[in-house]
PDB file of N, H, CA, C and O in Angstrom:
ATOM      1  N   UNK A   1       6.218  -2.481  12.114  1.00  0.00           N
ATOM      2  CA  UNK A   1       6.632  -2.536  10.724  1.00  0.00           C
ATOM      3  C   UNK A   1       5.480  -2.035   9.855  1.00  0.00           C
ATOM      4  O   UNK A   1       4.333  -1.854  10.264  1.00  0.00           O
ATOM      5  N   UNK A   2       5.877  -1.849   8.719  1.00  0.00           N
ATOM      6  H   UNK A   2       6.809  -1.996   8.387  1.00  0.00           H
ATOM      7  CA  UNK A   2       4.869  -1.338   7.551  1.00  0.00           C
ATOM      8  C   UNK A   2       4.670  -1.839   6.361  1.00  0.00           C
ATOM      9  O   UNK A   2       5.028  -3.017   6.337  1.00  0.00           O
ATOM     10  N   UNK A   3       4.156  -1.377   5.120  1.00  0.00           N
ATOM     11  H   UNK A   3       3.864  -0.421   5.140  1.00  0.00           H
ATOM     12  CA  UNK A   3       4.646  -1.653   3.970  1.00  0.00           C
ATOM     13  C   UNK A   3       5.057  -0.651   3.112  1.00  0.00           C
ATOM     14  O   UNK A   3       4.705   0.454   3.524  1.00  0.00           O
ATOM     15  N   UNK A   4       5.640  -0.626   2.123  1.00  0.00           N
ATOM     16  H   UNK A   4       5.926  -1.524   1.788  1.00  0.00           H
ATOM     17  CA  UNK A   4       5.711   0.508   1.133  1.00  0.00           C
ATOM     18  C   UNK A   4       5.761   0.174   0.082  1.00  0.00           C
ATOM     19  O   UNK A   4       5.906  -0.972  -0.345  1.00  0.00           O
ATOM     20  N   UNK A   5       5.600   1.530  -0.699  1.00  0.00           N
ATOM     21  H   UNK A   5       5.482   2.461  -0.352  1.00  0.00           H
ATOM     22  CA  UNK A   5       5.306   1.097  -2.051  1.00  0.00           C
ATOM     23  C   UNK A   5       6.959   1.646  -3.143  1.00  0.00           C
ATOM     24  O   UNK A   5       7.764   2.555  -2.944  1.00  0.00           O
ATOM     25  N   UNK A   6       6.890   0.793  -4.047  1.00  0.00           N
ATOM     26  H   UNK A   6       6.236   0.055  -4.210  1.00  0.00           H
ATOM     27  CA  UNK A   6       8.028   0.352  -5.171  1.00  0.00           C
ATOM     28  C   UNK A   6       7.763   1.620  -5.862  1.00  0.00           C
ATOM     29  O   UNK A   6       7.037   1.420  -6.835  1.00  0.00           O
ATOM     30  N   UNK A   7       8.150   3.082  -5.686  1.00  0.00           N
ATOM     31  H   UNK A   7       8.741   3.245  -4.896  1.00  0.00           H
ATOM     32  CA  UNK A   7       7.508   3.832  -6.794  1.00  0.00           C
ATOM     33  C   UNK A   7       8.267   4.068  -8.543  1.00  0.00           C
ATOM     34  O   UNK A   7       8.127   5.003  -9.331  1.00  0.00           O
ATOM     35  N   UNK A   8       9.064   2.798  -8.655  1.00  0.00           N
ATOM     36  H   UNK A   8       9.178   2.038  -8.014  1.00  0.00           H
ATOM     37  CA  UNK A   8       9.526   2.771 -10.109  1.00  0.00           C
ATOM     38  C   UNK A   8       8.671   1.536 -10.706  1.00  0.00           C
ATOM     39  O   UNK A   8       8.641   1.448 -11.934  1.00  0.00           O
ATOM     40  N   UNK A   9       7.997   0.610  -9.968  1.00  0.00           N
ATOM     41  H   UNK A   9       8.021   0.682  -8.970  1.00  0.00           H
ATOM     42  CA  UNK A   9       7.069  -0.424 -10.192  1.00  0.00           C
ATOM     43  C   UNK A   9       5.533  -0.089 -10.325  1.00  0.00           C
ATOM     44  O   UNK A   9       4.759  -0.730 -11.036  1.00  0.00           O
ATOM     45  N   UNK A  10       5.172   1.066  -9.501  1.00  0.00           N
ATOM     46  H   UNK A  10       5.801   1.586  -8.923  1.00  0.00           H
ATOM     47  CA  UNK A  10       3.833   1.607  -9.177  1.00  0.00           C
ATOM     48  C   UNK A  10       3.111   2.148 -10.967  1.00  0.00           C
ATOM     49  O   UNK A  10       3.783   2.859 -11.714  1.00  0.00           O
ATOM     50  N   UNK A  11       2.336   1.869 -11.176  1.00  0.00           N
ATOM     51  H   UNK A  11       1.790   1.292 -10.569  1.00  0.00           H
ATOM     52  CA  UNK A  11       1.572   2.078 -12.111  1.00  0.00           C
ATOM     53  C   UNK A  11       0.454   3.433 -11.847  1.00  0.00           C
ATOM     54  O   UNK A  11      -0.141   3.982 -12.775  1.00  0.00           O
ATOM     55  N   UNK A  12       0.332   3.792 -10.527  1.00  0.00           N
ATOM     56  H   UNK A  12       0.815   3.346  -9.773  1.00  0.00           H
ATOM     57  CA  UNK A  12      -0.284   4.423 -10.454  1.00  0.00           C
ATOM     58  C   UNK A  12      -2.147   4.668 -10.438  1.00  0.00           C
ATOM     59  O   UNK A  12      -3.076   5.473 -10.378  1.00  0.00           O
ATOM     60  N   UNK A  13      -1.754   3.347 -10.536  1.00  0.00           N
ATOM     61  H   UNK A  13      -0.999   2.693 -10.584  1.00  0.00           H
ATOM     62  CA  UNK A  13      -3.481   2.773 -10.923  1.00  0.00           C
ATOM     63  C   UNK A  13      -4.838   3.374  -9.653  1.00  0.00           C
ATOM     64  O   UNK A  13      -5.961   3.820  -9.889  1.00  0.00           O
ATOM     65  N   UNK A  14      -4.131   3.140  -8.318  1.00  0.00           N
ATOM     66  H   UNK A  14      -3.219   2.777  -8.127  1.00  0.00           H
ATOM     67  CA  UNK A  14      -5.210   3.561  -6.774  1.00  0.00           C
ATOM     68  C   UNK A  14      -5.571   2.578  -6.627  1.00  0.00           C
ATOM     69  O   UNK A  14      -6.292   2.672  -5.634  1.00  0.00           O
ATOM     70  N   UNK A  15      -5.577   1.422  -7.010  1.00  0.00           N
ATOM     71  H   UNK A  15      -4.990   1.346  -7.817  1.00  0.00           H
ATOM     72  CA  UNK A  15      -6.567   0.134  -6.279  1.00  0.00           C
ATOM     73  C   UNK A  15      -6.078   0.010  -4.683  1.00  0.00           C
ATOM     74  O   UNK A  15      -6.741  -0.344  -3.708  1.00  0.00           O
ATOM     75  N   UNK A  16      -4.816   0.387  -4.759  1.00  0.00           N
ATOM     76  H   UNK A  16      -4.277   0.674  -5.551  1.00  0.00           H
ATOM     77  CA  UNK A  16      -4.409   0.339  -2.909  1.00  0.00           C
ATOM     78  C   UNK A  16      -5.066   1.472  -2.166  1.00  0.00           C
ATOM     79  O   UNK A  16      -5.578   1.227  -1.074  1.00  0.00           O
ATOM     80  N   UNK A  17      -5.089   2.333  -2.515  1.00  0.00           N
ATOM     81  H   UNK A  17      -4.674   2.533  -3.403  1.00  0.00           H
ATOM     82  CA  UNK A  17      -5.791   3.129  -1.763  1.00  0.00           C
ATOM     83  C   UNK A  17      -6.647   3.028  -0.995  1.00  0.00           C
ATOM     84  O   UNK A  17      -6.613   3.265   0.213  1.00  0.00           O
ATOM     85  N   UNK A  18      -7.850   2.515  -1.896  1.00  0.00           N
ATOM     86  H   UNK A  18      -7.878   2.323  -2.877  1.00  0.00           H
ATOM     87  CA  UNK A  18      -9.163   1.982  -1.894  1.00  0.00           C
ATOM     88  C   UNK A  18      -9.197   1.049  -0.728  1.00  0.00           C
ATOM     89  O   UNK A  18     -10.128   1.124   0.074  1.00  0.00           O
ATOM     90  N   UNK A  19      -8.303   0.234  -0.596  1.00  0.00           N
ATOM     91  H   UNK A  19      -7.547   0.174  -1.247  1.00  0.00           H
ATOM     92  CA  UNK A  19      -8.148  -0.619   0.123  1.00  0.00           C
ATOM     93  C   UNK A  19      -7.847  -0.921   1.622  1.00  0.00           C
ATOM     94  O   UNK A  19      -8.238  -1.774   2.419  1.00  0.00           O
ATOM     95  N   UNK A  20      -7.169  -0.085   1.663  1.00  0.00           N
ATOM     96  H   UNK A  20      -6.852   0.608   1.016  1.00  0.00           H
ATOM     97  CA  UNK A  20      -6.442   0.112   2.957  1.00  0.00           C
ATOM     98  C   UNK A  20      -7.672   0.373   4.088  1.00  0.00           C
ATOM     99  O   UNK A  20      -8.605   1.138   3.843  1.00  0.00           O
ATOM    100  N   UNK A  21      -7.541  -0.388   5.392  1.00  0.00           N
ATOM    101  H   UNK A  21      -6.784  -1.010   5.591  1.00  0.00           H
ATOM    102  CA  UNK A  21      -8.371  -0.126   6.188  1.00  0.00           C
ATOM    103  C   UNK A  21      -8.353   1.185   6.718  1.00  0.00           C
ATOM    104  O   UNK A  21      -9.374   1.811   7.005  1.00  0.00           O
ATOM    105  N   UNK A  22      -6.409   1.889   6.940  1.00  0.00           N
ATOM    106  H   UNK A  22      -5.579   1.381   6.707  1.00  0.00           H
ATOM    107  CA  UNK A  22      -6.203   2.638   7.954  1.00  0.00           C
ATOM    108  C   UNK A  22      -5.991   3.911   7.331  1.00  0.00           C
ATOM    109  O   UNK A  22      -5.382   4.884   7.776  1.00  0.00           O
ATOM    110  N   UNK A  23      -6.722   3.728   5.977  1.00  0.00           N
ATOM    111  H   UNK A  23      -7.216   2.937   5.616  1.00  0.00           H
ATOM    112  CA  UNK A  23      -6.276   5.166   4.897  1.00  0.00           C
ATOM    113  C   UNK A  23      -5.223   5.794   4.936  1.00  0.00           C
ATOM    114  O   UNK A  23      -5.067   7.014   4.882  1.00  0.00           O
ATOM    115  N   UNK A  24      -3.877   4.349   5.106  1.00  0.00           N
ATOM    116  H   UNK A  24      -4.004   3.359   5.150  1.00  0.00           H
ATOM    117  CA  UNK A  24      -2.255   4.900   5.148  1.00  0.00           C
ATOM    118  C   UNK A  24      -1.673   4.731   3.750  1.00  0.00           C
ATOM    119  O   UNK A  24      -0.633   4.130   3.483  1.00  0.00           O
ATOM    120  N   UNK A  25      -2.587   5.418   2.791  1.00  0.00           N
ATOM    121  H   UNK A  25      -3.432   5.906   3.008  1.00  0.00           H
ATOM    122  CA  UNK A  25      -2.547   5.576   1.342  1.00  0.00           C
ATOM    123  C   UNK A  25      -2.392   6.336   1.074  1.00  0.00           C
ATOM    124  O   UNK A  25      -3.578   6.646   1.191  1.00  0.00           O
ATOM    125  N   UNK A  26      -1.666   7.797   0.482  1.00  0.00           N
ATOM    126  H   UNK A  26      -0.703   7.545   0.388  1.00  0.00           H
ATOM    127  CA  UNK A  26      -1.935   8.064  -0.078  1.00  0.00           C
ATOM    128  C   UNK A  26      -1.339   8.726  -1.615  1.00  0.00           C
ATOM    129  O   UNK A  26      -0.407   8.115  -2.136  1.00  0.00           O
ATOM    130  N   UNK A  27      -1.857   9.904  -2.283  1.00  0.00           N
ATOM    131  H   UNK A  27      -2.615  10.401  -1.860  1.00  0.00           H
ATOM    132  CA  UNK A  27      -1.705  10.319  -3.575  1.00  0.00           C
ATOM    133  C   UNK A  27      -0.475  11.483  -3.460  1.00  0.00           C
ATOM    134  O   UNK A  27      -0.926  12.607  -3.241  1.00  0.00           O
ATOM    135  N   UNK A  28       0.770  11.419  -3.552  1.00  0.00           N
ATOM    136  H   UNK A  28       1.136  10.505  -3.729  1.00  0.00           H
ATOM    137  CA  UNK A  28       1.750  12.571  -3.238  1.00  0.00           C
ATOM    138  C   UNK A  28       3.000  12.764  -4.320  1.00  0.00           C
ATOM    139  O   UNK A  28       3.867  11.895  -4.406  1.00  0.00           O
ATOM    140  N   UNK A  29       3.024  13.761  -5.000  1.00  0.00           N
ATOM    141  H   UNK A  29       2.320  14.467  -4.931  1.00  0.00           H
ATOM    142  CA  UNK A  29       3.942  13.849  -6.156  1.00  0.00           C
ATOM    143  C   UNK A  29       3.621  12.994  -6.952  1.00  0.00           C
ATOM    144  O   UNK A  29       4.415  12.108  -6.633  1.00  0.00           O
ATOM    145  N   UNK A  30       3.180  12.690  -7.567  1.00  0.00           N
ATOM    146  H   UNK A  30       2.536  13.409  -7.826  1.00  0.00           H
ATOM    147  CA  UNK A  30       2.831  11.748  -8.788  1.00  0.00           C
ATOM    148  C   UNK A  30       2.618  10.597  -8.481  1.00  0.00           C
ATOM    149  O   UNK A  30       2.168   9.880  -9.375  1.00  0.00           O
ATOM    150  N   UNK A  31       2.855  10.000  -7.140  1.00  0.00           N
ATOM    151  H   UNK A  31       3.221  10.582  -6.415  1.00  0.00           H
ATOM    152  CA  UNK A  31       2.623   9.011  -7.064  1.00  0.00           C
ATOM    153  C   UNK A  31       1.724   8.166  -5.855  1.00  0.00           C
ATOM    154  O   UNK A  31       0.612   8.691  -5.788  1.00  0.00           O
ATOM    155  N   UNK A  32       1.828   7.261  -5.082  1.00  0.00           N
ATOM    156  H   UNK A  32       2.731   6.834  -5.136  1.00  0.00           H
ATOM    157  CA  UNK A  32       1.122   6.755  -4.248  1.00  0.00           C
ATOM    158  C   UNK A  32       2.280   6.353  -2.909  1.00  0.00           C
ATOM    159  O   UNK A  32       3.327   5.746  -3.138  1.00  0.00           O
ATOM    160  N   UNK A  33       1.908   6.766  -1.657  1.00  0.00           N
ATOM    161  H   UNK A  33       1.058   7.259  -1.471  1.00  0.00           H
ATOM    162  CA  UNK A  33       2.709   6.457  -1.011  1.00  0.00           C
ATOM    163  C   UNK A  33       1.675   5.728   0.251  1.00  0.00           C
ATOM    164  O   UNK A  33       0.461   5.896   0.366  1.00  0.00           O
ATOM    165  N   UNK A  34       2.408   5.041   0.965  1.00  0.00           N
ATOM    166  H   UNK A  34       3.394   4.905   0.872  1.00  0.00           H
ATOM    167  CA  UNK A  34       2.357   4.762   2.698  1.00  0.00           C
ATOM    168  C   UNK A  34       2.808   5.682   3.668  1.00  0.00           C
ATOM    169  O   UNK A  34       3.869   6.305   3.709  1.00  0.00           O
ATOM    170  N   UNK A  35       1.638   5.676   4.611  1.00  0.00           N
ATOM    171  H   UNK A  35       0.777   5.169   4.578  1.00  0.00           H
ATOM    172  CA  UNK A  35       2.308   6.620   5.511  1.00  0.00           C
ATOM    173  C   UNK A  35       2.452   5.402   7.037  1.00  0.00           C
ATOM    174  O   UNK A  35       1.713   4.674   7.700  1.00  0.00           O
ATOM    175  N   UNK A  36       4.019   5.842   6.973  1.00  0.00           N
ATOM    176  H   UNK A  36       4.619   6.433   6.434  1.00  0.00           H
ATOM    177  CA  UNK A  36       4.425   4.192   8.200  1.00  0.00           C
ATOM    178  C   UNK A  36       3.520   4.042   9.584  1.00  0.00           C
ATOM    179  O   UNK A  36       3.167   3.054  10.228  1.00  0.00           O
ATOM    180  N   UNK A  37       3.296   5.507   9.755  1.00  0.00           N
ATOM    181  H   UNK A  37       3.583   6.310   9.231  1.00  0.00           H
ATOM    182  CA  UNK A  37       2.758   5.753  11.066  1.00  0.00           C
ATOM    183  C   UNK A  37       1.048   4.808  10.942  1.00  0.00           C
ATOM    184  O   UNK A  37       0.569   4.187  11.890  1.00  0.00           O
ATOM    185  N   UNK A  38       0.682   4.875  10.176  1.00  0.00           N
ATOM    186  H   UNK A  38       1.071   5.380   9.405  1.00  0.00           H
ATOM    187  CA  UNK A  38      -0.631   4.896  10.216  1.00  0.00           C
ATOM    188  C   UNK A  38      -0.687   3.121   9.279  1.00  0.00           C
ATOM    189  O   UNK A  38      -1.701   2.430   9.179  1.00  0.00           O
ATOM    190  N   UNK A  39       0.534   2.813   8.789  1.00  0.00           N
ATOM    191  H   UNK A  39       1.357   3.374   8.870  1.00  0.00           H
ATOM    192  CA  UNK A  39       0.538   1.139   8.381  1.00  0.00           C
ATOM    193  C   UNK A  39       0.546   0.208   9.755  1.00  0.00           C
ATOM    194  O   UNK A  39       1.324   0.142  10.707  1.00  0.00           O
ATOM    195  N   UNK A  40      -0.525  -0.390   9.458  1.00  0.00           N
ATOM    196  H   UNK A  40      -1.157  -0.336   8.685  1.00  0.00           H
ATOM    197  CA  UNK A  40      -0.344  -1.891  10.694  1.00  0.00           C
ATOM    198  C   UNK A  40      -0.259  -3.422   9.667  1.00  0.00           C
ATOM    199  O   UNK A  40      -0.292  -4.538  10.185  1.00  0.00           O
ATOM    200  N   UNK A  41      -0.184  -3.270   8.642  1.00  0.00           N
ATOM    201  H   UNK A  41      -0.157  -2.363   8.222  1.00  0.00           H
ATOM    202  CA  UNK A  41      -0.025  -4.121   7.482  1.00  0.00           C
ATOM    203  C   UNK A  41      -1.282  -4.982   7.883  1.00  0.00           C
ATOM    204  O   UNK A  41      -1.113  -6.182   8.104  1.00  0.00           O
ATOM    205  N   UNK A  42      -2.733  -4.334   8.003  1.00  0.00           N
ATOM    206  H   UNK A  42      -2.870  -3.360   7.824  1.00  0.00           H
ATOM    207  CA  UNK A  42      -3.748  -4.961   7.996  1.00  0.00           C
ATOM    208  C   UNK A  42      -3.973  -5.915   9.065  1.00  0.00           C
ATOM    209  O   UNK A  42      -4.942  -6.672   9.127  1.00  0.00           O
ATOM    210  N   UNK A  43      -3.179  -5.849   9.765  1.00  0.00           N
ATOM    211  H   UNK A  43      -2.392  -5.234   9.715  1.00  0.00           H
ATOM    212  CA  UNK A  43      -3.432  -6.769  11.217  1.00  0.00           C
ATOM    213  C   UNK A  43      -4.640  -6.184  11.910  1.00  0.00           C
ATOM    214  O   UNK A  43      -5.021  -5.039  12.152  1.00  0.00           O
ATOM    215  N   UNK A  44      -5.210  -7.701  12.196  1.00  0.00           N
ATOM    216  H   UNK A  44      -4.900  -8.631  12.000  1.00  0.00           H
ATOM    217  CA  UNK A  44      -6.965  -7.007  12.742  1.00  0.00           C
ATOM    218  C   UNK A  44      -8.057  -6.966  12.084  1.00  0.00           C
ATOM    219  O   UNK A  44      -9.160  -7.149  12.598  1.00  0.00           O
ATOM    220  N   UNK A  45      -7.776  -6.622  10.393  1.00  0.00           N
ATOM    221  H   UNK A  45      -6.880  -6.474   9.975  1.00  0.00           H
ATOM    222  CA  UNK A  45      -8.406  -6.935   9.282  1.00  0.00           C
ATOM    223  C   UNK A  45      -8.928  -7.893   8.541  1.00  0.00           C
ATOM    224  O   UNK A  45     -10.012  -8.448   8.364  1.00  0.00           O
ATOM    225  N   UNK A  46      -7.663  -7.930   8.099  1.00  0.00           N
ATOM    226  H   UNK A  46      -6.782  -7.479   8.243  1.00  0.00           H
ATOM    227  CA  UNK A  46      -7.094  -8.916   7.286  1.00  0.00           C
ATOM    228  C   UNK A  46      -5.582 -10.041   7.396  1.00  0.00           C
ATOM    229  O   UNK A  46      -4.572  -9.655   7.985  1.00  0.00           O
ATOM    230  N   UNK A  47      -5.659 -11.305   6.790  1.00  0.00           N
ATOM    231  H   UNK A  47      -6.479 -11.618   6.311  1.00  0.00           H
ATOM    232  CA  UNK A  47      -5.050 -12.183   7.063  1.00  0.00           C
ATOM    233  C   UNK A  47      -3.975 -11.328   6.370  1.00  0.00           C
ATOM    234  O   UNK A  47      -3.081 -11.090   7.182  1.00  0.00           O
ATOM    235  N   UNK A  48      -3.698 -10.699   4.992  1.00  0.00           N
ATOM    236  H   UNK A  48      -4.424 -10.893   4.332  1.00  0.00           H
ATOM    237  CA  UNK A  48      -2.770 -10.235   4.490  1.00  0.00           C
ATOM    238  C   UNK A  48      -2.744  -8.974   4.258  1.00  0.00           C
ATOM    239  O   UNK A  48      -3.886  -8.545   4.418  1.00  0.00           O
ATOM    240  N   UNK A  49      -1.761  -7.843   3.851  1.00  0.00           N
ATOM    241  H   UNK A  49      -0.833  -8.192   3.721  1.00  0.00           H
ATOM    242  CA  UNK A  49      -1.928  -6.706   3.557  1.00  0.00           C
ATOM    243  C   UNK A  49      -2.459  -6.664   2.173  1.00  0.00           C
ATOM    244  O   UNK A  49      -1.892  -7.217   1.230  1.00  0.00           O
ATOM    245  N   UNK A  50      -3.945  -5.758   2.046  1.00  0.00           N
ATOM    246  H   UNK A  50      -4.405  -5.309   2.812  1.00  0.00           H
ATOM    247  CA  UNK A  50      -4.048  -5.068   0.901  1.00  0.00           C
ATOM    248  C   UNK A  50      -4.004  -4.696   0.209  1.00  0.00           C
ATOM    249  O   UNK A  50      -4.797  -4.823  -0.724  1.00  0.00           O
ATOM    250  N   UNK A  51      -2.787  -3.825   0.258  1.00  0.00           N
ATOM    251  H   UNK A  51      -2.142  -3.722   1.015  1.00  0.00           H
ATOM    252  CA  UNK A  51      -2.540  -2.991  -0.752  1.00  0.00           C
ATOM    253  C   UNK A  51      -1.641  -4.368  -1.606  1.00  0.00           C
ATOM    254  O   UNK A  51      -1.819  -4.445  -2.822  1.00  0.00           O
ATOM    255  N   UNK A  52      -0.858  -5.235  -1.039  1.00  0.00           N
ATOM    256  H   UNK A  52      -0.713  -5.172  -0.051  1.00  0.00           H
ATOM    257  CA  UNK A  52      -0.164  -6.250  -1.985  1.00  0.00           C
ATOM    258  C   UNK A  52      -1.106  -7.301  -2.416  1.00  0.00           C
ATOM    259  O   UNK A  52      -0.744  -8.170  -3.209  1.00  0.00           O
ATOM    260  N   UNK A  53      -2.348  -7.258  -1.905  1.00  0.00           N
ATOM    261  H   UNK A  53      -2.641  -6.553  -1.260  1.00  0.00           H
ATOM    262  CA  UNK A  53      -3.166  -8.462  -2.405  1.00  0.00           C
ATOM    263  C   UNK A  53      -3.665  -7.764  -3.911  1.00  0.00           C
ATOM    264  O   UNK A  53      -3.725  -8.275  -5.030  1.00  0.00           O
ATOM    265  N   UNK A  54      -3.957  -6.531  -3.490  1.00  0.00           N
ATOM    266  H   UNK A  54      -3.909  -6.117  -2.581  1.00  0.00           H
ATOM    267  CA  UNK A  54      -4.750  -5.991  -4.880  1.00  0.00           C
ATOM    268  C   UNK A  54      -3.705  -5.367  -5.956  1.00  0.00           C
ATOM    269  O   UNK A  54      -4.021  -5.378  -7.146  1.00  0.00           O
ATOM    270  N   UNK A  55      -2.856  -4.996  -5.673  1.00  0.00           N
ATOM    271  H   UNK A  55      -2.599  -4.987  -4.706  1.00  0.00           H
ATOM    272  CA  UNK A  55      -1.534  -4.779  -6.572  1.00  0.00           C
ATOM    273  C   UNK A  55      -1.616  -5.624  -7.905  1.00  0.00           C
ATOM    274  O   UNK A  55      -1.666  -6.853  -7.864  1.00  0.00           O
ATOM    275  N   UNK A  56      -1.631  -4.700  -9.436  1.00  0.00           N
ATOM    276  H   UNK A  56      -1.590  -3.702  -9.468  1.00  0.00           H
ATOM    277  CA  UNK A  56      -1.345  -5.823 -10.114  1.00  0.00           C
ATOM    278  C   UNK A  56       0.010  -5.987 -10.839  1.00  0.00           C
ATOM    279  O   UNK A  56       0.344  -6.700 -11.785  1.00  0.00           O
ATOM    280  N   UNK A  57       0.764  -4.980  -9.988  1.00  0.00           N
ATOM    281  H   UNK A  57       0.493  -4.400  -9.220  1.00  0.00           H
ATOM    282  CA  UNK A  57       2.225  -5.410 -10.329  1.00  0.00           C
ATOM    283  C   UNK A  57       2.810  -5.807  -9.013  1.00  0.00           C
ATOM    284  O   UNK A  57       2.760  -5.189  -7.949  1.00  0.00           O
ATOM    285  N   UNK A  58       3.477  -7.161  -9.331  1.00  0.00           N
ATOM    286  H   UNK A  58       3.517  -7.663 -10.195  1.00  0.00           H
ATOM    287  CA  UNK A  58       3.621  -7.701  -7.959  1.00  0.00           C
ATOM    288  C   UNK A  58       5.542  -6.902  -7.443  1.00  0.00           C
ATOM    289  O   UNK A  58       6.282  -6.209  -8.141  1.00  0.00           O
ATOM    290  N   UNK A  59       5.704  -7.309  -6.294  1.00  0.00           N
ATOM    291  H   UNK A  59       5.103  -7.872  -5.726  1.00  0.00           H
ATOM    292  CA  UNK A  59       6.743  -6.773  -5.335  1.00  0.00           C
ATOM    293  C   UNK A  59       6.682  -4.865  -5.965  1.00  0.00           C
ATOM    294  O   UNK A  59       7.728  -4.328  -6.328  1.00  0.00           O
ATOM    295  N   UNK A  60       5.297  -4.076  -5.988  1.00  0.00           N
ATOM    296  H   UNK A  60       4.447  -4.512  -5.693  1.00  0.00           H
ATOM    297  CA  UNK A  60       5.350  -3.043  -5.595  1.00  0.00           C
ATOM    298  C   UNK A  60       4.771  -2.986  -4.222  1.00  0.00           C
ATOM    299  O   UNK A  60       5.683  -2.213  -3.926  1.00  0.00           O
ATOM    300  N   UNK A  61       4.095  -3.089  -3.101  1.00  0.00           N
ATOM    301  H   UNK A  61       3.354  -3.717  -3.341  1.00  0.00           H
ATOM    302  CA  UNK A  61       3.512  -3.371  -2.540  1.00  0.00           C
ATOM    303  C   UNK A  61       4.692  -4.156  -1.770  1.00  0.00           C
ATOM    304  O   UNK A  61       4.895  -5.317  -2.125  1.00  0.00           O
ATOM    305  N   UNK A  62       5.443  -3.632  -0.793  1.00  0.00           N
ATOM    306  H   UNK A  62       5.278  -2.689  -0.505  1.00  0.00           H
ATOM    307  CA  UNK A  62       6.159  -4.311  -0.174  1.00  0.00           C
ATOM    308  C   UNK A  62       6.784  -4.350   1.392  1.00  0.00           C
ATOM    309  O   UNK A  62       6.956  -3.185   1.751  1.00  0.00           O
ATOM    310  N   UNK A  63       7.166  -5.272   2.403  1.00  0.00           N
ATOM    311  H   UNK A  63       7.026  -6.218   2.111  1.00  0.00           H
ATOM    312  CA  UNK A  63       7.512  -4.761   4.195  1.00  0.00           C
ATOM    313  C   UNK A  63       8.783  -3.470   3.429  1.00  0.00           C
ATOM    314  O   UNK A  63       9.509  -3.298   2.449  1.00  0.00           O
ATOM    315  N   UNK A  64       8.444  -2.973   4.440  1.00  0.00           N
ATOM    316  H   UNK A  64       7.855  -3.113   5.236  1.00  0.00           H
ATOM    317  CA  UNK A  64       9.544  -1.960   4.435  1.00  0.00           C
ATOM    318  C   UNK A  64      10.825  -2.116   5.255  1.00  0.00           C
ATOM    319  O   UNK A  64      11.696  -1.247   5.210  1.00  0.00           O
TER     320      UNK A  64
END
């Protein structure tokens, strides 16, 4: 499984980016995406995924 991002919620801000261990971030058409292949939703890392911890609009940042 993965996460993805809400792109009518996304602000566009990058704090997920930044974040991501597996640099399954990134910047595409205007906006910010996940790439599934490369999401492990921070397992190994972290207790939670990233990109939804640092999100400051919440349920963008979401399992897919």
């Amino acid at each position: 499984m993965s996460y993805q991002i809400v792109v009518k919620n996304c602000t566009v801000c990058g704090a997920c980016e930044f974040e991501c261990p597996n640099a399954a971030i990134a910047f595409e058409s205007d906006t910010f995406v996940i790439d599934p292949e490369l999401c492990t939703e921070c397992e190994g890392n972290f207790d939670t995924p990233q990109c939804a911890a640092v999100c400051p609009v919440p349920e963008t940042c979401i399992p897919a």
